[in-house]
C-alpha positions as CSV (number, residue, x, y, z in Angstrom):
1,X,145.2,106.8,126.2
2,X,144.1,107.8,129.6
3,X,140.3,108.5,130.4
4,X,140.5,111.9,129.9
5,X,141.9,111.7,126.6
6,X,139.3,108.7,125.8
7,X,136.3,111.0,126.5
8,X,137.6,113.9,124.7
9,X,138.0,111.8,121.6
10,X,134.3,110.6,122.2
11,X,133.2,113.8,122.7
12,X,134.6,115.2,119.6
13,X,135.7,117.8,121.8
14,X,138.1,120.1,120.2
15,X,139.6,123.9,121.8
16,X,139.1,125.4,124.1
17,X,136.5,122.3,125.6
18,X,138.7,119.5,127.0
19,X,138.0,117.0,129.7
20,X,139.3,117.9,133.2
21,X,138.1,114.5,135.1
22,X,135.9,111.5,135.3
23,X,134.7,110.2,138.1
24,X,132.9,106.7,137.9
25,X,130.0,106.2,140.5
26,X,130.2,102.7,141.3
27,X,127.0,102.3,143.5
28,X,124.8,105.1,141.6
29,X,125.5,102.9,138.1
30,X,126.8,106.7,136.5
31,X,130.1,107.4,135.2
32,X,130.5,111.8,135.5
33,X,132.7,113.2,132.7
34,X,134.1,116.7,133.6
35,X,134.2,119.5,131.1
36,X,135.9,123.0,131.2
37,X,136.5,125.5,128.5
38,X,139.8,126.8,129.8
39,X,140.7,130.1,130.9
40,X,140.4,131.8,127.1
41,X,139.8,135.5,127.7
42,X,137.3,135.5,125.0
43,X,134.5,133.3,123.5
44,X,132.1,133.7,120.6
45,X,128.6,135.5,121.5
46,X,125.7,133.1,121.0
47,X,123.4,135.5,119.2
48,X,125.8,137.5,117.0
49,X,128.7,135.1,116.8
50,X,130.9,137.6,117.9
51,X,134.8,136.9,120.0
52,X,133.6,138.6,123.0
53,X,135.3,139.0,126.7
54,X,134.8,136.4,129.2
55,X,132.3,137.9,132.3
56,X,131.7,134.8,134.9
57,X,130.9,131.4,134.9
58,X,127.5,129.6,134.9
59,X,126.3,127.3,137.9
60,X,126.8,124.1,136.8
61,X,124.7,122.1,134.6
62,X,124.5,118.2,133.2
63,X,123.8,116.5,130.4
64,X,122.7,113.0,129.5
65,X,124.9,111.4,127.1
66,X,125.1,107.8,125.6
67,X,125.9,104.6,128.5
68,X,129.2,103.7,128.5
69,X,129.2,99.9,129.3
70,X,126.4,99.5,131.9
71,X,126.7,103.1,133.4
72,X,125.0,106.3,132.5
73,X,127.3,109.0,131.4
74,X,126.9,112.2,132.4
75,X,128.6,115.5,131.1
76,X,129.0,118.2,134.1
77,X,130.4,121.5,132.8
78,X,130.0,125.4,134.3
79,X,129.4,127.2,130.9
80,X,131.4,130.3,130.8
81,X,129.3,133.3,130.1
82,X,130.2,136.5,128.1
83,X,129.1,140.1,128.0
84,X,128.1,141.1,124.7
85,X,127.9,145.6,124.0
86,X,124.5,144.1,122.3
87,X,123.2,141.5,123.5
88,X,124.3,141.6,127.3
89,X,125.2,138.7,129.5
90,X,124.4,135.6,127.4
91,X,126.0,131.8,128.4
92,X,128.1,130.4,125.1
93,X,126.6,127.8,123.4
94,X,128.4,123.6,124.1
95,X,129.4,122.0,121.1
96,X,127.6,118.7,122.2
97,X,124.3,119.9,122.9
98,X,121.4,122.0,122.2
99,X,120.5,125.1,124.4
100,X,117.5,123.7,125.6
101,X,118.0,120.3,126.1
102,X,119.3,118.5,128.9
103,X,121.1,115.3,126.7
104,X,123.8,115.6,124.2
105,X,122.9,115.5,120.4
106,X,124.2,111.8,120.1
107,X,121.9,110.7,122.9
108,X,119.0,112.3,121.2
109,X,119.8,111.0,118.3
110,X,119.8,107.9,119.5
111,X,116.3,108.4,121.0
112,X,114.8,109.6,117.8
113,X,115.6,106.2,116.2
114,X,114.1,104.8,119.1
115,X,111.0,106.5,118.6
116,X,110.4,105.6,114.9
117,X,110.5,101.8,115.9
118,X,108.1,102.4,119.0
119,X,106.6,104.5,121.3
120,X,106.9,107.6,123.7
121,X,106.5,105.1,126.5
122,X,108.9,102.4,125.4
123,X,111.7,104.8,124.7
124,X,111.0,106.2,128.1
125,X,111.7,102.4,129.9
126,X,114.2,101.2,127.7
127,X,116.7,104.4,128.2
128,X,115.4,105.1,131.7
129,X,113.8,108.3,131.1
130,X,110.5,109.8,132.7
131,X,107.6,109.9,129.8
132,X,107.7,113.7,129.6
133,X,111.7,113.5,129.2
134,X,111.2,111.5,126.0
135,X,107.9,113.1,125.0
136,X,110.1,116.3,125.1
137,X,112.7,114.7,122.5
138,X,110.2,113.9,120.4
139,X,109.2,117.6,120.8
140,X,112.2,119.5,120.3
141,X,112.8,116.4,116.7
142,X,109.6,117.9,115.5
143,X,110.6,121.7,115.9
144,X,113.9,121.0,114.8
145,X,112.7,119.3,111.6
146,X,110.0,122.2,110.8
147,X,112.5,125.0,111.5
148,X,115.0,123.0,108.5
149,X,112.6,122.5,106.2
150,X,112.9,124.6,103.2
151,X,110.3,126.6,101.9
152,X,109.4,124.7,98.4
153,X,106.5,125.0,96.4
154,X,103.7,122.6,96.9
155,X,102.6,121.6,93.3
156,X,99.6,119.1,94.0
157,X,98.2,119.4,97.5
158,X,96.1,116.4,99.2
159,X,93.5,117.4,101.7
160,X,91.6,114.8,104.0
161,X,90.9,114.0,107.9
162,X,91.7,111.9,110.2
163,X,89.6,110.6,113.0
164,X,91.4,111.8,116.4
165,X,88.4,110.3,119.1
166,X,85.4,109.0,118.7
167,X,82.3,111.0,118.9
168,X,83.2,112.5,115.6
169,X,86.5,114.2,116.3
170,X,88.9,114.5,113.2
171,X,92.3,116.8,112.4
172,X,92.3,117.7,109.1
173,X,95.9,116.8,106.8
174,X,97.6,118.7,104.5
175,X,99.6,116.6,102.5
176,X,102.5,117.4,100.1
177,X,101.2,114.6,97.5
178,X,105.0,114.7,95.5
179,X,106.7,115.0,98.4
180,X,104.4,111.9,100.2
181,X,104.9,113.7,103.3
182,X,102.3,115.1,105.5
183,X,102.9,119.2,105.5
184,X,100.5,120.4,107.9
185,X,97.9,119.3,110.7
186,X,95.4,121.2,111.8
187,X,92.2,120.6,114.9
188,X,88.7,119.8,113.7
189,X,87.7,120.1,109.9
190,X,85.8,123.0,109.8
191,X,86.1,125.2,107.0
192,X,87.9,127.7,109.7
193,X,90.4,124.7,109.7
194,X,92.0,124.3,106.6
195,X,91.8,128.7,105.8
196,X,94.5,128.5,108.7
197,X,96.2,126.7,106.4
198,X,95.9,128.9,103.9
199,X,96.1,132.5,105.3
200,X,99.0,131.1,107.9
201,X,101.2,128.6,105.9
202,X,100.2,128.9,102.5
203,X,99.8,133.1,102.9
204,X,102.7,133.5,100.0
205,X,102.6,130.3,98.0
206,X,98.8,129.5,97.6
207,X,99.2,130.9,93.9
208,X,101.8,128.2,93.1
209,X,99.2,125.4,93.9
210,X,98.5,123.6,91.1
211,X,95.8,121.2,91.8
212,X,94.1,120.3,95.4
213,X,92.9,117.0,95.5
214,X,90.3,116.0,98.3
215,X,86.9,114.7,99.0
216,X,83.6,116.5,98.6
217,X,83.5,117.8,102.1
218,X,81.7,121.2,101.8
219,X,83.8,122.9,104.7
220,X,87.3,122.4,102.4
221,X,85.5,123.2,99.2
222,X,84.8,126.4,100.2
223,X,88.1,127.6,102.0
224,X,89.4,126.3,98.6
225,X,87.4,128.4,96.3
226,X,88.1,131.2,98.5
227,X,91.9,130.9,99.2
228,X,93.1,129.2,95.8
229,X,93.2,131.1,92.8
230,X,91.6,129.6,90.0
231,X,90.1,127.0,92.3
232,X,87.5,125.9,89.9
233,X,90.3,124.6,87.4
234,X,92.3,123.1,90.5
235,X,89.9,121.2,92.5
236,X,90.2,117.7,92.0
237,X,87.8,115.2,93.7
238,X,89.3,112.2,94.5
239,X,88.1,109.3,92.6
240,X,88.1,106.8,95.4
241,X,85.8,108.5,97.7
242,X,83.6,108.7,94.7
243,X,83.7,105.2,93.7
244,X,82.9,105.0,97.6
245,X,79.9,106.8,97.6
246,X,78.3,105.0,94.5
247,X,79.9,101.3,96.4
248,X,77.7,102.5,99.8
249,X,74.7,103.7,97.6
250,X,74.4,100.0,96.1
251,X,74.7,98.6,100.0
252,X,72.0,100.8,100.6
253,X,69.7,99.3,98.1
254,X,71.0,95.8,99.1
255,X,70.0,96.4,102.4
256,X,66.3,97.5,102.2
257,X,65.6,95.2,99.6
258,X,67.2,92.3,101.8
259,X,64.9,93.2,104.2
260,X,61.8,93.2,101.9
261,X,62.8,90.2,100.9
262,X,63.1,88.0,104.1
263,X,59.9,89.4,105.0
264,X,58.5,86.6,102.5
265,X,60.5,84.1,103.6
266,X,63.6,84.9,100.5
267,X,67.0,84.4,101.9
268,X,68.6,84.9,98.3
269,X,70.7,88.2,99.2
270,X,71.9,86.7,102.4
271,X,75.3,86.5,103.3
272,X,76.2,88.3,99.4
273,X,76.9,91.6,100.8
274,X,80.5,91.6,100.3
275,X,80.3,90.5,96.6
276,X,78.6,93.7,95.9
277,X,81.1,95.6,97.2
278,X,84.4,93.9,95.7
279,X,86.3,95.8,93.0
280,X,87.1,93.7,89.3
281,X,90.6,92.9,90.9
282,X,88.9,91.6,93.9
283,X,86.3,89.7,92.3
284,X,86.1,85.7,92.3
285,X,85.1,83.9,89.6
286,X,81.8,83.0,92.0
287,X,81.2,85.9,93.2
288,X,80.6,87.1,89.3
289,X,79.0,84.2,88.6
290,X,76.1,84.4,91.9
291,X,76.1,88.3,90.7
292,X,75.3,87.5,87.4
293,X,72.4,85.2,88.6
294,X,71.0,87.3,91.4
295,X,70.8,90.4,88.1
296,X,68.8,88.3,85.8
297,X,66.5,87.2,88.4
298,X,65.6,90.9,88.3
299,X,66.7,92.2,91.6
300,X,67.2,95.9,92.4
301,X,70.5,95.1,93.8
302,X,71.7,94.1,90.5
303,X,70.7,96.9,88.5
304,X,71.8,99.6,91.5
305,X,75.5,97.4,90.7
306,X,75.7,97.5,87.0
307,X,74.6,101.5,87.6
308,X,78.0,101.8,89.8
309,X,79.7,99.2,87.4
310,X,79.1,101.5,84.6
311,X,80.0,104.8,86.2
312,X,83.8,103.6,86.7
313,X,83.6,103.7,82.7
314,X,84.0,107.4,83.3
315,X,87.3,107.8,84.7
316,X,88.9,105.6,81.9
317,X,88.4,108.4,79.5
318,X,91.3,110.3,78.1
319,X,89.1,113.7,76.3
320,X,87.0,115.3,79.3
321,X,84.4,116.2,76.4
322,X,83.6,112.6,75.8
323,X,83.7,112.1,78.9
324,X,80.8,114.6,79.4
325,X,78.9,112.8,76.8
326,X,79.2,109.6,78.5
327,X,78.8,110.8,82.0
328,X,74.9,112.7,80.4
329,X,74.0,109.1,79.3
330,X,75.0,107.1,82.6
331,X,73.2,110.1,84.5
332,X,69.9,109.5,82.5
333,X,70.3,105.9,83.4
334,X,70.1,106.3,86.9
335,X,68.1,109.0,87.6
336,X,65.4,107.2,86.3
337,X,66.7,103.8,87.7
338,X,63.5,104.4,90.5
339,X,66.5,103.8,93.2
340,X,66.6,106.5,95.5
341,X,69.8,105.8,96.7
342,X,71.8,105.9,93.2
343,X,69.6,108.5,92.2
344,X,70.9,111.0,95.3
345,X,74.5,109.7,94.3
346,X,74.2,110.7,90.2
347,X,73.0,114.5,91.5
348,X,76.0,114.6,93.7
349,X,78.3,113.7,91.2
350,X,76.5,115.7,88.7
351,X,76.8,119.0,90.9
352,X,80.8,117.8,91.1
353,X,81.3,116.9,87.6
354,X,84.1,119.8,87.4
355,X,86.3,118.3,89.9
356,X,85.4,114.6,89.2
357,X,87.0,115.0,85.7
358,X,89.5,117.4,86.6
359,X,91.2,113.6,87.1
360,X,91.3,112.9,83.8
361,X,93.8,115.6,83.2
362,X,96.9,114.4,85.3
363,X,94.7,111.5,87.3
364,X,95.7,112.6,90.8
365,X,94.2,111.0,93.7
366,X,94.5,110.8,97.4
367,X,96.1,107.5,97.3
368,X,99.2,108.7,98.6
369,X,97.2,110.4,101.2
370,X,95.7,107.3,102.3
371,X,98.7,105.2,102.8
372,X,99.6,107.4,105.5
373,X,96.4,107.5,107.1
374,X,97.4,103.9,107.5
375,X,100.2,104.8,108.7
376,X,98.7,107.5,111.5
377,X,96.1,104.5,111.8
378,X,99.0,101.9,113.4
379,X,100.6,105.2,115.4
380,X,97.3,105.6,117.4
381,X,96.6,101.7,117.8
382,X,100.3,101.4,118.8
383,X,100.0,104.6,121.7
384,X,96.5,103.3,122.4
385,X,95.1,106.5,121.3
386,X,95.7,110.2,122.3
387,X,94.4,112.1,125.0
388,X,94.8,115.8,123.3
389,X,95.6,116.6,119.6
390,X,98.4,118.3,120.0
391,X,100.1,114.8,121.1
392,X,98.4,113.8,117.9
393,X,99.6,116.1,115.5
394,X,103.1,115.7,117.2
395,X,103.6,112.2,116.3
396,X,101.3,112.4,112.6
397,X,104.6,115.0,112.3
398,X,107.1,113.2,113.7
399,X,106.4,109.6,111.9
400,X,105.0,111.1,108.8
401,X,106.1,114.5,108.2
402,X,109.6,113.8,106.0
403,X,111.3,116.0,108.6
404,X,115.1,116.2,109.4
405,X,115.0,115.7,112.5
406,X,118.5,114.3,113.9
407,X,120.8,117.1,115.8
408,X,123.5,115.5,113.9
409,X,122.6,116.3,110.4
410,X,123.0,119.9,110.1
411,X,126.9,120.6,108.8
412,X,127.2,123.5,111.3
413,X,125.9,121.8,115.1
414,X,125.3,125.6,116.5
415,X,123.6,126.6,113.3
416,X,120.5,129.2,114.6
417,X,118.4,127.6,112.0
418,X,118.6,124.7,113.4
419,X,117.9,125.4,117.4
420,X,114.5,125.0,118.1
421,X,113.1,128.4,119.2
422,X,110.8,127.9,122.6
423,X,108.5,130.7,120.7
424,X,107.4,127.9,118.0
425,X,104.1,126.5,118.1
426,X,104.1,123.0,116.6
């Protein structure tokens, strides 16, 4: 097997592409495959995939394509060109690349591993690319993967931000909570935010929603109520930013009354802050035991914690009417517990009581949600953070977005569906 034939073969070139040279650059590290389509009089039409006659032949363009050895290899081809009645003067499409891509689809599917173990940056030294070269894969993964992915119902739909900068900038996530893949990302989370969501991505499916499940973040409540119908019924608040508020209503009471305290010389709530806050599973067998003392010595802290103690009762309920009953007596309880910070936290979750025990009918939370905010979380601390959300949103997609993303999956390479159009907005 000469050269020719041993870059044909690694090519997967088949008629009318074949190899007509190689020519290995010794001192420029680069080995230069040449590729010709032969003199056929016709060739398909890229946009109608019509035989059509042969008009000219393109300037000649390269593509990166995986090293051979030490060298880079380079493909170098003039692209025939054809004149379609329809369509005009249109360049055929190579069966080892995309249209708008300058590296083969085995080199960028290489890259994309790459860029699931580390960063833009990293893939850019180790294959010797320029940052914007492997931003750009990245890119054209992401388009590629939203152009594939089929148009199934979202059942259960998990909505929550994510902090983007500091001074209070978020992106809001739409997350496909069966799926476990994040659906949609969109700038700030404003209630204009997430009715892009609806009007734009949702516009024909929003009546196959079944339930929402989110926090009690005014904006997305009402883009809910208005987009969803039957929102009332669907809306479920997540139980763990509940249990949140109650856990940070107790620390406020902890805190003030810490302060009271040392101001007459009593260190007792010193350094227990922490065993407050733990959940049952979490819980030492001292930490219950210093709890247990620090409630009968009469402390407010105490009674704020058995008051969020006893409202976890109310998500262990099966019937929603007895869970009514029981959430009217806890509510009592700590409305008149004299502690203003429980007592702001019952009349929140009293105004939310629909959605609170909307739980209790399939017990959805945003767990899943979370676990890739953890996920986003490790993205930004590996980049170092991100100087624009669209970078943001493009690697939130990339690592966490389920997409199909490799040029080598699709069963037909030149498939339309599959080419990223330049008019896409991520």
């Amino acid at each position: 097997m000469d050269d020719r034939q041993l870059y044909e073969t690694v090519l997967g070139l088949a008629e009318p592409w074949y190899v007509v040279g190689v020519d290995i650059r010794a001192g420029r590290d680069e080995i230069w495959v040449y590729v010709d389509a032969g003199s056929e009089a016709t060739h398909v039409c890229p946009e109608c995939g019509e035989p059509r006659p042969s008009y000219d032949r393109a300037e000649e363009r390269s593509w990166r394509h995986l090293d051979t050895c030490q060298y880079q290899t380079i493909i170098k081809a003039c692209v025939p060109r054809v004149l379609c009645p329809e369509h005009g003067v249109r360049r055929i499409r190579v069966p080892w690349a995309e249209r708008v891509s300058r590296f083969t689809n085995l080199f960028e599917a290489f890259a994309i591993r790459l860029l699931r173990e580390t960063t833009v940056l990293g893939v850019a030294r180790l294959l010797k690319l320029s940052w914007h070269e492997a931003e750009g894969i990245q890119r054209r993964a992401v388009k590629r993967g939203l152009a594939r992915r089929e148009q199934e119902p979202i059942r259960v739909l998990g909505i929550d931000e994510k902090s983007f900068q500091k001074r209070h900038e978020y992106v809001t996530l739409a997350v496909d909570l069966d799926g476990e893949r994040v659906w949609w990302v969109g700038d700030h989370r404003r209630k204009e935010t997430l009715d892009c969501f609806y009007t734009d991505e949702m516009a024909e499916r929003v009546h196959e929603i079944e339930e929402v499940v989110m926090d009690m973040w005014p904006a997305y409540i009402s883009s809910t109520r208005t987009h969803v119908p039957e929102a009332e019924r669907k809306i479920v608040f997540d139980k763990f930013h509940v249990v949140q508020h109650l856990v940070e209503a107790v620390d406020l009471v902890r805190r003030k009354e810490h302060a009271e305290l040392r101001k007459q010389g009593d260190d007792r709530l010193a350094g227990t802050k922490y065993r407050w806050l733990k959940g049952a599973a979490r819980r030492t067998a001292d930490d219950a035991q210093q709890i247990r003392a620090l409630s009968k010595a009469g402390l407010k802290v105490g009674r704020a914690w058995a008051i969020k103690e006893a409202a976890l009762k109310l998500w262990t309920y099966r019937s929603e009417t007895w869970a009514r009953k029981y959430f009217k007596r806890w509510y009592f309880w700590a409305t008149h517990s004299r502690l203003e910070p429980m007592i702001r936290v019952a009349k929140m979750m009293k105004q939310h009581l629909d959605g609170i025990l909307a739980y209790l009918r399939n017990r959805r939370t945003n767990a899943i949600t979370e676990g890739l905010n953890s996920v986003i979380q490790e993205i930004k601390y590996r980049a170092r953070g991100y100087r624009n959300r669209e970078s943001f949103r493009l690697a939130i997609l990339f690592h966490c977005g389920g997409l199909k993303m490799n040029p080598l999956d699709c069963e037909e390479p030149l498939c339309r569906t599959c080419l990223p159009d330049k008019r896409m907005r991520l």
